[in-house]
C-alpha positions as CSV (number, residue, x, y, z in Angstrom):
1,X,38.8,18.5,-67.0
2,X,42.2,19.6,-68.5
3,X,45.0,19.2,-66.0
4,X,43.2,16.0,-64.0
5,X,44.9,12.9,-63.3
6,X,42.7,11.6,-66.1
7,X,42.9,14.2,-68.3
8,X,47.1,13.2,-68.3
9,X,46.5,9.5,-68.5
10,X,43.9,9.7,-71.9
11,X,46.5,11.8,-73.6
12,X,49.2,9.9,-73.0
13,X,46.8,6.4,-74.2
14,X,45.4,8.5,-77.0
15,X,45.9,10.9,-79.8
16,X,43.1,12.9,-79.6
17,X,43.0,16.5,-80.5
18,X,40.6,17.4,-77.6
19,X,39.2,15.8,-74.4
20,X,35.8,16.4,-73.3
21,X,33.1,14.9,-71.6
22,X,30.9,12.6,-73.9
23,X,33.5,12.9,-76.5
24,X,34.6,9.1,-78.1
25,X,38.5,8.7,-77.9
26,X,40.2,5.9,-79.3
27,X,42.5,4.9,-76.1
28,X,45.2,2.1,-76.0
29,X,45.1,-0.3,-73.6
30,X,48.0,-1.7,-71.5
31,X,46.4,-4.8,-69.8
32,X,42.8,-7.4,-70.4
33,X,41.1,-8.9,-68.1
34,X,38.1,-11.5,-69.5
35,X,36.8,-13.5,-66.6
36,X,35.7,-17.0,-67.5
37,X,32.0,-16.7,-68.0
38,X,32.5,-13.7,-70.6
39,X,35.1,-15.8,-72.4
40,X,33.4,-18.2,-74.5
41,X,31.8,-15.8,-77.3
42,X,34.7,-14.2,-77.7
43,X,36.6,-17.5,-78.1
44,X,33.5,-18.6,-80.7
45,X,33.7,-15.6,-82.8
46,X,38.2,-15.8,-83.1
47,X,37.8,-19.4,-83.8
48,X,34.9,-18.7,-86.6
49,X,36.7,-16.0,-88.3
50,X,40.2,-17.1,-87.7
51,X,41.5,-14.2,-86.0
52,X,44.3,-13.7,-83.7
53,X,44.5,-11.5,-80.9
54,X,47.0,-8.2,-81.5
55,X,47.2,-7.8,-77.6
56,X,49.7,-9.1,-75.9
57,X,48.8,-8.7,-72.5
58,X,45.7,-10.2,-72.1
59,X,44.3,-12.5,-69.0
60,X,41.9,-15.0,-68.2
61,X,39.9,-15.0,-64.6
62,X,39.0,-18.8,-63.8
63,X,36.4,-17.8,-61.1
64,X,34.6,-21.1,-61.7
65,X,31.3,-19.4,-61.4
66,X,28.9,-19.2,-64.6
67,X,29.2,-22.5,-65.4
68,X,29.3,-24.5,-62.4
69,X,25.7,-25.4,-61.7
70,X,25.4,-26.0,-65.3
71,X,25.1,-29.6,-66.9
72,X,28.6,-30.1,-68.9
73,X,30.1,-27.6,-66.2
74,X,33.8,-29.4,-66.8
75,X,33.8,-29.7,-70.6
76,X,32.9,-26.1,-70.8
77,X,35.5,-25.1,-68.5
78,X,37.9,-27.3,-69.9
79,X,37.5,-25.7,-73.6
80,X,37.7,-22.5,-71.8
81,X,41.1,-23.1,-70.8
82,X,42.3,-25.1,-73.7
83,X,41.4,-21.8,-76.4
84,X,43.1,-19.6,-73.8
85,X,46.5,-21.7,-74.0
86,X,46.1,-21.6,-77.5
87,X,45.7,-17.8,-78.0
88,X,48.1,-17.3,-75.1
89,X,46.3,-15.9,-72.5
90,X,47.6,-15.4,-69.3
91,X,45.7,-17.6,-66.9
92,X,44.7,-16.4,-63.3
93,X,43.1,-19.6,-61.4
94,X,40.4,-18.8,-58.4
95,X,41.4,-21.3,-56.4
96,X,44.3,-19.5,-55.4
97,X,42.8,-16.9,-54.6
98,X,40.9,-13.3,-55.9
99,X,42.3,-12.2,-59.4
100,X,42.8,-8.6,-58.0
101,X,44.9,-9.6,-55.3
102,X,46.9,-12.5,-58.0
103,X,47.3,-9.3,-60.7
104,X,48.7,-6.8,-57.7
105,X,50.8,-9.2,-56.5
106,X,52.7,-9.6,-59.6
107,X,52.7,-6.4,-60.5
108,X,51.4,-6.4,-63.3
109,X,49.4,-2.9,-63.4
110,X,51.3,-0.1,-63.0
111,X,50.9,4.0,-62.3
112,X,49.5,5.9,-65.3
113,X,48.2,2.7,-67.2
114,X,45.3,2.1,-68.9
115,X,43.4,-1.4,-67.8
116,X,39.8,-2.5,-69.4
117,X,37.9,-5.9,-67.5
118,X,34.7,-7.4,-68.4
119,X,34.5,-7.2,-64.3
120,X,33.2,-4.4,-62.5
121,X,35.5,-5.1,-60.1
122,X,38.6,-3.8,-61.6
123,X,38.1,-0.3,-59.9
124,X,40.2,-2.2,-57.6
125,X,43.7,-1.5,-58.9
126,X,42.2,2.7,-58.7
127,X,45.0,3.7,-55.5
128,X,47.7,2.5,-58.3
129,X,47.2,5.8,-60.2
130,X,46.0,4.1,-63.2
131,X,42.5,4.4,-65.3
132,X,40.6,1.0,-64.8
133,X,37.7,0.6,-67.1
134,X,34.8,-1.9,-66.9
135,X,33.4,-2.8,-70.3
136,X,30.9,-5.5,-72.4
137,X,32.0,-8.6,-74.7
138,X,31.6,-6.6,-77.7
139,X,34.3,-3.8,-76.7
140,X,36.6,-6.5,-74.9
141,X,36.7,-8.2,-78.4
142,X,37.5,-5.1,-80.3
143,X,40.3,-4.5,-77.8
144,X,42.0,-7.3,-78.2
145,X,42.2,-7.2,-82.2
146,X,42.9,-4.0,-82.5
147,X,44.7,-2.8,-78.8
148,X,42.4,0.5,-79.0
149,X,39.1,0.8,-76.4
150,X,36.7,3.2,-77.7
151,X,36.5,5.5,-74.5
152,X,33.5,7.6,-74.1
153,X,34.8,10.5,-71.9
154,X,33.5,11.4,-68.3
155,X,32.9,14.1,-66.3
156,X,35.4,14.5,-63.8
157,X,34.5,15.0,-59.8
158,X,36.6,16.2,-57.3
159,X,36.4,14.4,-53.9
160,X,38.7,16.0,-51.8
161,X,38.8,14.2,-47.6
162,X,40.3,16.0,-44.8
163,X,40.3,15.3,-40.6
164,X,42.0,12.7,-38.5
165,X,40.6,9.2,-38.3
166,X,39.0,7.9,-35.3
167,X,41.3,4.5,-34.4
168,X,39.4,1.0,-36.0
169,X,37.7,3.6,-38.7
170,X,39.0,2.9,-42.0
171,X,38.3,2.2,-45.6
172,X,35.4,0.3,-45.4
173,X,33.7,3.3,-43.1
174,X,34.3,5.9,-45.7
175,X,33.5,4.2,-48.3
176,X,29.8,3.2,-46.9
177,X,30.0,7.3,-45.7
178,X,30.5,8.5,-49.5
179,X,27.8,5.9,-50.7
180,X,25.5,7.6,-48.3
181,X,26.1,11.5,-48.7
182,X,27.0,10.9,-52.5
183,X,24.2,8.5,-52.9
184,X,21.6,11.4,-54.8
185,X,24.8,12.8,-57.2
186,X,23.3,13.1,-60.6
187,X,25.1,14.0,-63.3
188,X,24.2,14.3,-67.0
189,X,27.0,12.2,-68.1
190,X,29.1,9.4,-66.4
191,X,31.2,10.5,-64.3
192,X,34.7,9.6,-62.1
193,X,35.2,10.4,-58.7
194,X,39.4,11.9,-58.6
195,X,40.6,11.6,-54.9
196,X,42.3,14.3,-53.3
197,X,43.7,15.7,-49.8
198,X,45.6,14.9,-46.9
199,X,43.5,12.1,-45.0
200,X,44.4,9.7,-48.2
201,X,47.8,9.7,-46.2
202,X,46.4,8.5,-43.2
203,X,45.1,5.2,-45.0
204,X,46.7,2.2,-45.5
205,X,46.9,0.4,-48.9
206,X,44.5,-2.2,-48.1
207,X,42.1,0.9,-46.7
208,X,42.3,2.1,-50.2
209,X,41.8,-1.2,-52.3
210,X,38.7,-1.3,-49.6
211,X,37.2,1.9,-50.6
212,X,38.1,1.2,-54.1
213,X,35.9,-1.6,-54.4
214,X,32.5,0.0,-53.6
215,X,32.7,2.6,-56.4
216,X,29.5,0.2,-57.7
217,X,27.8,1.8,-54.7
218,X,27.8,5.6,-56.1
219,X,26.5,4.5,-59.5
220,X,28.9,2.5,-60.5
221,X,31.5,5.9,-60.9
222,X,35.2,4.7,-61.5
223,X,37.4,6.1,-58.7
224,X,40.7,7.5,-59.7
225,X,43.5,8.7,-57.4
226,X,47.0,10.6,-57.0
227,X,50.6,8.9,-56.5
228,X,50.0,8.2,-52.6
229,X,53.5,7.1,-51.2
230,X,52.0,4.2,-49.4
231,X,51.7,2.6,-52.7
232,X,53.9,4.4,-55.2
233,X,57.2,4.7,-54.4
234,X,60.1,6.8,-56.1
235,X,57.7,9.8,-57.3
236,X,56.4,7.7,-60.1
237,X,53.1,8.4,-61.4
238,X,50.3,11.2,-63.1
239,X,49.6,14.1,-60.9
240,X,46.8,16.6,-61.3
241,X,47.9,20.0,-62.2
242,X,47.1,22.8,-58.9
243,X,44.9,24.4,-61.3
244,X,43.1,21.5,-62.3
245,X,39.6,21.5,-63.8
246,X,36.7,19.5,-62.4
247,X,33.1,19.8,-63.3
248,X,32.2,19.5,-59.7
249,X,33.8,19.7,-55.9
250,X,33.3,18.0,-53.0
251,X,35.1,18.1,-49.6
252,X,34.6,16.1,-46.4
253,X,36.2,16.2,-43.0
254,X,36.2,12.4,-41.6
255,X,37.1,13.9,-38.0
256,X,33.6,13.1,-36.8
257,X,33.1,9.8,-39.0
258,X,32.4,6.9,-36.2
259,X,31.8,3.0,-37.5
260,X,29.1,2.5,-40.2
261,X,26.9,-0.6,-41.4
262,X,25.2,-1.1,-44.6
263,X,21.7,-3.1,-43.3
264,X,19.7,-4.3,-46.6
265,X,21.4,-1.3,-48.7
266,X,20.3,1.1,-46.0
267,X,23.7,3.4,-44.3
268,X,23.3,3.5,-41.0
269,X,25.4,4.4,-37.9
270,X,26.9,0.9,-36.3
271,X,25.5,2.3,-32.6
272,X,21.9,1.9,-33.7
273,X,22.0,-1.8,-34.8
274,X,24.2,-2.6,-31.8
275,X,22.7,-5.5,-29.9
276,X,21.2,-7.1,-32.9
277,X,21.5,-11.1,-33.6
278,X,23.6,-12.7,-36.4
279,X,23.5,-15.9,-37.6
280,X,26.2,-16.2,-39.9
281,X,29.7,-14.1,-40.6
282,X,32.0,-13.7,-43.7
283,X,35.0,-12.7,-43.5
284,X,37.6,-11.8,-46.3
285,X,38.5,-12.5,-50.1
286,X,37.9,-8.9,-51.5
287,X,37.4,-7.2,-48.5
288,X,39.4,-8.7,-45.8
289,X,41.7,-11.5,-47.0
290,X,44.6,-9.6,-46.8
291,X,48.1,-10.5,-44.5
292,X,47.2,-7.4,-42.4
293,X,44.0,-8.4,-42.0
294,X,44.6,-12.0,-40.9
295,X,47.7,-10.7,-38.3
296,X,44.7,-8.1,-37.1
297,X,42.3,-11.0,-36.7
298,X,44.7,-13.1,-34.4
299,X,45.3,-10.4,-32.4
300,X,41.4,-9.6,-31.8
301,X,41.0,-13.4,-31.6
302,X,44.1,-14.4,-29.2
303,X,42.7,-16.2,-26.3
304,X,38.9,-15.9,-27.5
305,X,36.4,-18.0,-29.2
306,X,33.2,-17.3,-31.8
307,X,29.7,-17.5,-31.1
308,X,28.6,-17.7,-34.4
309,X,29.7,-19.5,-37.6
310,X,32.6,-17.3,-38.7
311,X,34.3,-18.3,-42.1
312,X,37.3,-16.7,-43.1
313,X,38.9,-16.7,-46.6
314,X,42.4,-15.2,-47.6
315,X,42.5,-13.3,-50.5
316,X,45.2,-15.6,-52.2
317,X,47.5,-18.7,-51.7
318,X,50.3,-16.1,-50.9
319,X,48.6,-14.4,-47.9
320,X,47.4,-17.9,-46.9
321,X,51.1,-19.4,-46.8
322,X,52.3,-15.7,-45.2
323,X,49.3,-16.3,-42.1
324,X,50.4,-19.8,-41.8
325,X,53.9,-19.3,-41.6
326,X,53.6,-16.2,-39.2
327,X,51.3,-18.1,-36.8
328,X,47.9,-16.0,-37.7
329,X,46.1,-18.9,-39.3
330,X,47.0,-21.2,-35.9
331,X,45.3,-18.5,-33.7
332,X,42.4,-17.8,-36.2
333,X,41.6,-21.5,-35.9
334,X,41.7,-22.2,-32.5
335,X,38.9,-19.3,-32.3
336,X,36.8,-21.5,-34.1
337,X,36.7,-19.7,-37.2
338,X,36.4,-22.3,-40.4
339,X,38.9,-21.7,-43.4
340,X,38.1,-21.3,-46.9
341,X,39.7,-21.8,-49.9
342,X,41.4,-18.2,-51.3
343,X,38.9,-17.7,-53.9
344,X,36.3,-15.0,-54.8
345,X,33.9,-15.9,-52.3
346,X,30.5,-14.8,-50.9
347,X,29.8,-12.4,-53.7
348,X,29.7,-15.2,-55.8
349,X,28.9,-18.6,-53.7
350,X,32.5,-19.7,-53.7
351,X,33.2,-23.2,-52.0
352,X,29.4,-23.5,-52.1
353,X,28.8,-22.4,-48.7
354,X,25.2,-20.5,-49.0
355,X,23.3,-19.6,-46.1
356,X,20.2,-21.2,-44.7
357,X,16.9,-20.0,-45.5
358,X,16.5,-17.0,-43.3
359,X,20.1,-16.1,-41.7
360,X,21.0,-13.0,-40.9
361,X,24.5,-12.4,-42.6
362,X,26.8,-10.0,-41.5
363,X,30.1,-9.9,-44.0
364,X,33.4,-7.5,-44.6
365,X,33.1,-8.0,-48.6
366,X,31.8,-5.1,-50.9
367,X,28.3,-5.3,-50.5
368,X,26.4,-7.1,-52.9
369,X,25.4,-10.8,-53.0
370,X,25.2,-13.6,-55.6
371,X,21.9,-14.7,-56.8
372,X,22.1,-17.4,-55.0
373,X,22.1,-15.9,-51.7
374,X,19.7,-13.3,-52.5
375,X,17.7,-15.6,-52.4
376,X,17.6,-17.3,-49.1
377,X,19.3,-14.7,-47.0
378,X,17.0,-13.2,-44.1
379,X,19.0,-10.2,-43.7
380,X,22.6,-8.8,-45.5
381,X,24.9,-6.2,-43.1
382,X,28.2,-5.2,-44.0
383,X,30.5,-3.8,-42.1
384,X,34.0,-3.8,-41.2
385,X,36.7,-6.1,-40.2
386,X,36.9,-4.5,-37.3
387,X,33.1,-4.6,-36.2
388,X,32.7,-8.2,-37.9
389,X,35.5,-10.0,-35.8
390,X,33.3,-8.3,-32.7
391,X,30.3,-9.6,-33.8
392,X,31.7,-13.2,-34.2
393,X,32.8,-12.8,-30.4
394,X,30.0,-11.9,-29.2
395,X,27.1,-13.3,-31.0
396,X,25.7,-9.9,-31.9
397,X,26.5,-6.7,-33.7
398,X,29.3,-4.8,-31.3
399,X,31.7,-2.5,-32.0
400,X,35.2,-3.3,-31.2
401,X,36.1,-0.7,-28.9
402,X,33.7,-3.4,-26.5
403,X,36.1,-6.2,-27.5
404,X,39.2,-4.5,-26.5
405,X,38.4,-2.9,-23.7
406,X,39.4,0.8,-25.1
C-alpha cells in the first residue's frame, strides 16, 4: 500500500515505523464527532472519574433520535447538552439541518486530515481528501483523552472509473452500480476503496458526497479519494504516488451506465420497474437537500404538479434560506411538494413523518431505513433525484428523460 493516498495520510497522523494491513498504528486525530445517542456513557464515565477531554476539536450531533420516544426524552437531552457546554463541545443542532452538510459548510474538515465519528455516516466528507473513520464508544472515549485512535490498518483497493456520463446519470447511479458489481468482494481484512481516473472530473461535488454516502453498501469499506479540483482548490491535498501499491485493481467504463434503482436491496436497471405505483416520495437531507438540487427541482417542477405525496427536506438552514431567496422553494411549493424541516430525515423518522402500513416508498437518501419504517413500509426503492422528481410527476416510476421531453 506504500505510496496510496492513505498510505501519505497515516504517516503524516502517526509515527509508525511500518504500515501494513492488520497492523495497529496509534493515529492522531484532527476532528470528533459523538452524535447524541452515543454521548451519554461517555459523559457518565468523564464525570465519574473526573477527567477532562485533551481534544480540542471535538463535536456534538443533536439528531434528536435515540431518545425521543423515550419517557424523560427532554431531561436526557437536556443533560446531554448541558455536559457538552461544560466540556466544551462544539454543538451541531439537527434542526438546522444534517451534521455533514453543517461541518462542510464551515469548513471545518480539511484535505489530508484525519476525522473519527461514532456515525457511519462520516464517509461523507471522503471527496475532501481526508481519512474518515467510523468507530465505537469505547475508542471515541480513548480519543478524546488521549488525541490518538488506535487504527487497525486496511487493505487498500484501487477503483479506478473511466467513460463519459449519460446526461441525468450521476452519483447516485454509480454508486448503486459499484454496490452491485462490487457487491461479492471479499477480502481477508477490511478494506478501503481509493478512487481514481478521469470520470471523477466529470462529477460534481454533490455527485461525489452522493456516492460517498453508500460506502455502507460494499460492506461498509471507507471510500477515499484524490485532490479533485471541483472541491480542492490551489493544489492542496495527498496524492498517490504513479507507482502506487494496491492489493487489488478494479476499473470500470460508465459509458454504458443508464439510470439504476435499488428495489428492497435488489440493483436493478430503472427500465424494468418503469410503470410501477408509488405511494409515497422522499426527497433530500443526505441525498438531495442540496442548493443544486432544490434549483434542479424547480426547474423539473416549473409549471407542473405531483401526484403523489412528495416531501422535500433541505439539507441545512443555509440551503433552505439560499432556495428561498433564489425563488426555488416558491416553485417547489406550488408543485405541491410539502417542506420539512433541514434535519436528518427518513433514515431516521425525522419530523415524525412514517409511512402508512404498506406504502410503497420511493426516496433519493442512502438507502437504508430507520426501525421505524422498516416496519410498516410495503416496499423501499431508491433512486435518484432525477428519477424521483419523475416519479412524483407522474404517479409512477419514470425516468426523466419522459419528463423532459429529451
Amino acid at each position: 500500500m506504500r505510496g496510496t493516498v492513505l498510505d501519505k495520510i497515516l504517516r503524516s497522523h502517526s509515527h509508525a515505523k511500518t504500515i501494513q494491513p492488520d497492523e495497529v498504528i496509534p493515529l492522531h486525530i484532527d476532528t470528533l464527532l459523538i452524535p447524541d445517542n452515543a454521548a451519554m456513557p461517555i459523559f457518565e464515565i468523564m464525570e465519574h472519574e473526573y477527567l477532562k477531554p485533551q481534544h480540542k476539536n471535538i463535536y456534538l450531533a443533536l439528531t434528536h433520535y435515540h431518545y425521543q420516544h423515550e419517557p424523560g426524552y427532554s431531561q436526557k437531552q437536556r443533560r446531554i447538552i448541558d455536559l457538552a457546554r461544560k466540556y466544551q463541545f462544539h454543538i451541531l443542532d439537527n434542526n438546522k439541518g444534517l451534521w455533514n452538510t453543517n461541518l462542510w459548510e464551515k469548513g471545518i474538515i480539511r484535505p489530508g486530515s484525519t476525522f473519527l465519528a461514532r456515525d457511519s455516516t462520516v464517509n461523507y466528507f471522503a471527496p475532501l481528501n481526508n481519512l474518515n473513520i467510523s468507530s465505537g464508544i469505547h475508542d471515541i472515549f480513548k480519543t478524546i483523552v488521549t488525541q490518538t485512535y488506535d487504527f487497525v490498518v486496511p487493505e487498500v483497493i484501487k477503483v479506478t472509473l473511466t467513460g463519459l456520463l449519460h446526461p441525468y446519470v450521476g452519483g447516485k447511479d454509480i454508486a448503486l452500480f459499484l454496490k452491485r458489481e462490487l457487491s461479492n468482494l471479499v477480502v481477508s481484512r477490511s478494506f478501503i476503496l481509493e478512487f481514481a481516473g478521469p470520470l471523477l472530473s466529470q462529477l460534481s461535488d454533490q455527485d461525489l458526497f452522493d456516492l460517498s454516502l453508500h460506502h455502507y453498501t460494499m460492506n461498509r469499506a471507507a471510500f477515499i479519494f484524490p485532490p479533485l479540483p471541483q472541491i480542492i482548490q490551489d493544489h492542496e491535498g495527498v496524492f498517490p504516488d504513479d507507482i502506487a501499491e494496491y492489493h487489488k485493481s478494479y476499473g470500470f467504463d460508465l459509458t454504458e451506465l443508464t439510470s439504476l434503482i435499488d428495489v428492497n436491496g435488489v440493483i436493478m436497471e430503472l427500465s424494468e420497474m418503469v410503470g410501477k405505483r408509488i405511494d409515497r416520495i422522499y426527497i433530500g437531507n443526505s441525498v438531495g437537500g442540496s442548493l443544486d438540487d432544490m434549483k434542479f427541482l424547480a426547474e423539473v417542477l416549473r409549471d407542473k404538479k405531483v401526484l403523489v405525496t412528495c416531501y422535500i427536506t433541505p439539507s441545512s438552514n443555509k440551503v433552505l434560506q439560499q432556495a428561498t431567496e433564489q425563488g426555488y422553494l416558491s416553485t417547489i411549493l406550488h408543485s405541491g411538494c410539502i417542506l420539512l424541516t433541514p434535519a436528518t430525515g427518513i433514515c431516521s423518522a425525522i419530523n415524525d413523518h412514517v409511512p402508512l402500513a404498506g406504502d410503497i416508498v420511493l426516496a433519493t437518501g442512502y438507502n437504508d431505513l430507520s426501525i421505524q419504517l422498516k416496519e410498516v413500509v410495503g416496499s423501499f426503492y431508491n433512486a435518484s433525484i432525477s428519477t424521483v422528481i419523475a416519479s412524483a410527476i407522474t404517479g409512477v416510476i419514470t425516468p426523466i428523460e419522459e419528463i423532459l421531453g429529451c
